[in-house]
N, C-alpha and C positions, 0 to 999 in steps of 0.2 A: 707479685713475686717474679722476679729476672729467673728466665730461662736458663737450666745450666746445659753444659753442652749435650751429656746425658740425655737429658729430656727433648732437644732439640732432636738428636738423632735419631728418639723411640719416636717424635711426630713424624718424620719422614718414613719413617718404618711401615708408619698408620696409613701412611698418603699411600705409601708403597703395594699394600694390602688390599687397597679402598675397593679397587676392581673388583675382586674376589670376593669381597664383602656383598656387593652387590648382587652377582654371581648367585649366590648363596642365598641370598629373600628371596629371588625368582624362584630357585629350586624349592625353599617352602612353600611359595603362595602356590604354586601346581598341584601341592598334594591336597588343596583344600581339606583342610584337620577340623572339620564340625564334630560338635559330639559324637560320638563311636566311631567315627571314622580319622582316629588322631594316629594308626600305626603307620601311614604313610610317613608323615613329617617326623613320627620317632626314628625311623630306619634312614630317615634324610641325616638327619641331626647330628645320630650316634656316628654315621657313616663319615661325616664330615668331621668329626672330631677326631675319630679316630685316625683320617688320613691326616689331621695336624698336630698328631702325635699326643694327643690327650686322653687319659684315664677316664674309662668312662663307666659307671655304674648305672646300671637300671633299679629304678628304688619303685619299690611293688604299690598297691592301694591294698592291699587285703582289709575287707571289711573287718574280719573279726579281730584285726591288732589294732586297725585306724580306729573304727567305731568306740573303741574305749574312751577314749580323749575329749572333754568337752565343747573343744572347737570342730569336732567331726558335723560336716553337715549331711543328714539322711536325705536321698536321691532316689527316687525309683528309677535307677538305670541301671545297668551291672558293671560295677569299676574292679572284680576281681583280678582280670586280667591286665587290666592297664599298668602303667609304670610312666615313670619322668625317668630322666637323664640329667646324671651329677657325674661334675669333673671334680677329684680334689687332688689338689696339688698341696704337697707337703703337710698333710693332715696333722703330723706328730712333730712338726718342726714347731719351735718357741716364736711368741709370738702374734698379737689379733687376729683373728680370725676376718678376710675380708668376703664375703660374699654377693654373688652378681645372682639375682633370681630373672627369669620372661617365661612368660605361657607362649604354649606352641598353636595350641586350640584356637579357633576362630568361631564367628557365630552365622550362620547361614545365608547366603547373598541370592538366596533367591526375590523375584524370577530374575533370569537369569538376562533375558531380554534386556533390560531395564539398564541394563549395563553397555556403556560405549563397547565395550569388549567382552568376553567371557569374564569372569571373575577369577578363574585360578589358571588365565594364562595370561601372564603378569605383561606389561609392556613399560616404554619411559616415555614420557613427552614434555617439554617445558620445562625439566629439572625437576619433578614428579617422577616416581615408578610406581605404577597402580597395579592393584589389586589386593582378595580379599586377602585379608593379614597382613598385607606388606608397612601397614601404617602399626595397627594393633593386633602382637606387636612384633612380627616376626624381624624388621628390619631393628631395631632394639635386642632383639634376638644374638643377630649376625653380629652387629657391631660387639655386645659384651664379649663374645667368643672370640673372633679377630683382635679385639684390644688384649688379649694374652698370646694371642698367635703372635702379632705386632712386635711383642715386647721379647720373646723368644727367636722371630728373626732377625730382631736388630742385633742377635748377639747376644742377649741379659737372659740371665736364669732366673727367676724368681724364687725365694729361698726361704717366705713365711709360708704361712697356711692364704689360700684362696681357694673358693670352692664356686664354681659354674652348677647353677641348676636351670633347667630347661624343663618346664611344666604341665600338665596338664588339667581342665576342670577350673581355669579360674575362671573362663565367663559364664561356671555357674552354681560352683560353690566353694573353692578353693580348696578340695580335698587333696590337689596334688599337690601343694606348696605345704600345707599339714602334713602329711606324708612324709618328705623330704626331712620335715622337723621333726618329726615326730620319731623318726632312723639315725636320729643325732648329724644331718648334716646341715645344722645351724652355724651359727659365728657370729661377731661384735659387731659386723655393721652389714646393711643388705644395700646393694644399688639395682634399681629396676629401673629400666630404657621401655617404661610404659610412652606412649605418645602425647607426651601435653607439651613439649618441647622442653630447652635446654632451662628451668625454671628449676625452686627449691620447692618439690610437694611440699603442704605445708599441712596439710588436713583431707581427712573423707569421710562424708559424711555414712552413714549405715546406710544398709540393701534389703528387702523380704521380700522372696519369692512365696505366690500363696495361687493355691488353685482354688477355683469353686465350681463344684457339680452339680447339675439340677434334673430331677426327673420330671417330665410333661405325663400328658396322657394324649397318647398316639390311637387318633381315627383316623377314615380317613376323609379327605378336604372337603366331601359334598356336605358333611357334617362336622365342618371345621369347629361348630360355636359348642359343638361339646364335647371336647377339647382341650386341653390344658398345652399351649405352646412352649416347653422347653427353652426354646432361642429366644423368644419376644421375652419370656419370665424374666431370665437370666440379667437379663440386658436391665431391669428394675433397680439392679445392686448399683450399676457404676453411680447412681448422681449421691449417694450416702458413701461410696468412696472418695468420691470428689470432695465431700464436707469433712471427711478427717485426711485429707489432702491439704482442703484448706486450712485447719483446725492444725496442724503441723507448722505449716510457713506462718499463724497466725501469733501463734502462742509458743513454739520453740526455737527460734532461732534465736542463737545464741555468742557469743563471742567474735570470731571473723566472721561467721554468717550472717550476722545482722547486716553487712554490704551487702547481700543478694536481696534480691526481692523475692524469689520463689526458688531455694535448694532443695527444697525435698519434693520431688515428682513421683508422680502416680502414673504407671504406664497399664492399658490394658493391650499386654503384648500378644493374645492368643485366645480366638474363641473357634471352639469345635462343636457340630450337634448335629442331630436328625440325620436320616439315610435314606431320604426319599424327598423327591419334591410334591408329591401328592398326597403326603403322609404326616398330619400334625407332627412337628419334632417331639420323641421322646426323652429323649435327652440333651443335655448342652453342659460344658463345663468351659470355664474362662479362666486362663493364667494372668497372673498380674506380677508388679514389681511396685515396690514403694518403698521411697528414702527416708529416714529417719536423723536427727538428730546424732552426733557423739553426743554420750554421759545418757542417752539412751539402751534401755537391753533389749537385746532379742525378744524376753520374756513381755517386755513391758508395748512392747511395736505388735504381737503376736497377739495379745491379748485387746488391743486396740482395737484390731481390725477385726477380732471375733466382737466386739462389741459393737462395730459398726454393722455389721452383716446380724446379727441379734434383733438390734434395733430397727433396720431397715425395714425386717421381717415380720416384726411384732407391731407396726405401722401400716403393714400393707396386707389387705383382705387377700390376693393373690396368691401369697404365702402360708396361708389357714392351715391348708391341707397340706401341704410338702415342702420342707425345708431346704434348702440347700446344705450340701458337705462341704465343708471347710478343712484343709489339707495346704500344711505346708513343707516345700519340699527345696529345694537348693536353696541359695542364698537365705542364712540369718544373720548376717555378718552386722558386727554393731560399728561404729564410726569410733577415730579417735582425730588428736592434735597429734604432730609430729613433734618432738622434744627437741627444736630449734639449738639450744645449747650443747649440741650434742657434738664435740669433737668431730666427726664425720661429716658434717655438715660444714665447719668453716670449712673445712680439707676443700670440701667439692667444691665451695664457693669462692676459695684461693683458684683452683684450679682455671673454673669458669671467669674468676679474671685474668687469667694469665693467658687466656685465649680470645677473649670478650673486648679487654679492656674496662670492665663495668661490672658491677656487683650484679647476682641472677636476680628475677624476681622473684616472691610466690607467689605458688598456685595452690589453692585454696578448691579442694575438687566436691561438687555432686556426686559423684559416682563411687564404686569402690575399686581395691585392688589387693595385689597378692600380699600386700605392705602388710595387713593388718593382722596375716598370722604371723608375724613374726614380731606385732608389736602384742597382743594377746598373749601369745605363749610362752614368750618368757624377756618381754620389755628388752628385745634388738633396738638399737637404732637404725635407723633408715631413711631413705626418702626416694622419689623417681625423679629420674631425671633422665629425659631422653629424646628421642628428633620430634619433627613437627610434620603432623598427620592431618589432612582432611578427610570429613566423610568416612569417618569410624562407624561401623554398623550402617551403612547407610551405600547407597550408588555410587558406584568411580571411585572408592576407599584408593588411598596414596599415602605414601611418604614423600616428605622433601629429600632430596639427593643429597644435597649439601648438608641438611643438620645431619643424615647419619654419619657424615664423614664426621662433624661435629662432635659427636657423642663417642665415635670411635676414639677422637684424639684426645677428646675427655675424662678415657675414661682409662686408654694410657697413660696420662698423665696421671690420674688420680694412683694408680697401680705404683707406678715411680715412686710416689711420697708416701703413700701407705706403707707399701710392702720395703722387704729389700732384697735387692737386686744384686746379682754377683755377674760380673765380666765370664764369658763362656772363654 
């Protein structure tokens, strides 16, 4: 599609902006926003939208309205007080609804050593800007917000419905992106500037977060052999996790998945025990995460894995006497397919040639995202589409410089053709 002048002059707008966009991820990635500590980068966010002139709501977590809803996921953490930030522009104007979702939250970058630099004081090198969140996915962040800023400095008013959410809790159970919806600030199509680059999400597959707790019998080490070791017991579960690990990539992949060779991963992200080194551990418990298939349920992933821990149990003399507790707490999120035919999706993929030259590819993801509550609760279209990130979750986390300028003018332009726009 030939650029009209219009459009030419909101990318200059974007070019115009781009500094300040940049700007704007450093100021997130400093407040490092790990769980419970996400009110720094709200007070960044709200502050910054407000100075560019944008409505800004704080939309609450209360357990006792959220918790109703069957996509609510139970946490043991306290989200009474948290809240996201929603911009809506012309809520009651006629018209699709276009919506821009990105989590604010990041997931801990310790130690901290380990890192060329500190992690939440951000630097540039090589056309990279590092640090934690700058990749996932606060630089996705900046750009959605500056692509309305953009299009109001060039001059243009936008005069449908568009709604900015800024979220919290997706990397661990997406209770803020429910939230949002669950307060009526959904709409007809969602764009997330997650990190897999300028591609057409196309799929993700499902997440289960599951704790397991074990009690030993604590002597102390002169008479370690009688004993029940906590930590060594523990450690007996993962090779029967690993066989319905394998038992998943064996028997369920399905559809675009059958191109991977292993999309469904078992991670054991988290083992704690004992309070003494002289002291058999009495206790130990280990967090896990495991992928599942779409056209799989929560129910059906949940009760899997209690029958693996069952099994494992009822095999091993070890376990006679004391079982482990089975507990599951953040992510049950189940996987879906992205609905390709979806109006919103050629739009972005006109877009992405008008700037490309070349049709996007898909991306076909392992992992999950905020996408799927809004394909659950009430079949939004959507997809992600955002800059190119290394070392998400991992040492030296970055954004490419360039794709967010990328997404920025992407996503101006998408706003152009969606929406409509009136000369100020």
């Amino acid at each position: 599609m030939t650029m009209t002048e219009q459009e030419s002059t909101l990318l200059a707008s974007a070019d115009d902006v781009f500094p300040e966009t940049l700007s704007f991820i450093e100021d997130m990635v400093k407040t490092y926003s790990v769980l419970g500590e996400e009110q720094a980068v709200l007070h960044c966010v709200e502050e910054r939208m407000s100075s560019l002139g944008l409505p800004v709501t704080r939309v609450g977590m209360h357990k006792a309205h959220l918790s109703q809803h069957e996509l609510y996921v139970p946490v043991p953490w306290d989200h009474e007080n948290k809240y996201n930030l929603v911009s809506q522009l012309n809520p009651e104007a006629p018209g699709k609804t276009l919506v821009f979702n990105g989590h604010l939250d990041v997931v801990p970058a310790d130690p901290f050593e380990m890192w060329t630099r500190p992690p939440n004081e951000p630097w540039q090198q090589d056309g990279w800007l590092y640090g934690r969140g700058a990749g996932d996915m606060q630089g996705g962040v900046a750009a959605m917000i500056y692509a309305v800023h953009a299009i109001r400095k060039a001059g243009y008013r936008i005069t449908t419905p568009l709604t900015l959410q800024a979220v919290v809790e997706e990397e661990c159970s997406g209770n803020g992106a429910l939230a949002c919806l669950h307060q009526g600030f959904g709409g007809d199509f969602v764009l997330i500037p997650e990190p897999f680059g300028p591609s057409i999400y196309s799929g993700q597959i499902g997440t289960l977060w599951f704790k397991i707790s074990l009690r030993g019998k604590p002597v102390h080490v002169q008479a370690a052999g009688t004993g029940s070791n906590a930590i060594e017991k523990i450690q007996r579960l993962i090779p029967g996790l690993h066989r319905l690990e394998d038992e998943l990539n064996e028997r369920y992949r399905a559809g675009p998945y059958l191109a991977f060779d292993h999309p469904f991963n078992l991670n054991i992200g988290a083992i704690n025990g004992g309070n003494w080194p002289s002291s058999v551990p009495s206790f130990a418990e280990m967090e896990c995460r495991i992928g599942f298939p779409p056209g799989m349920t929560a129910n059906e992933i949940m009760q899997k894995v209690s029958d693996c821990i069952e099994q494992t149990c009822a095999n091993d003399p070890a376990f006679a006497d004391e079982r482990p507790k089975l507990r599951f707490h953040g992510f049950r999120s189940e996987g879906h397919l992205v609905d390709l035919d979806n109006p919103g999706i050629e739009l972005l993929s006109q877009c992405h040639r008008s700037l490309i030259g070349a049709d996007p590819e898909p991306y076909w993801s392992t992992c999950t995202t905020d996408l799927r509550a809004f394909h659950f609760y009430n079949r939004t279209g959507g997809t992600c589409y955002g800059p190119v990130a290394k070392n998400i979750h991992g040492v030296d986390e970055c954004v490419n410089i360039e794709s967010v300028r990328h997404v920025l003018r992407a996503y101006v332009l998408f706003i152009s053709r969606w929406c409509r726009l009136e000369k100020l």
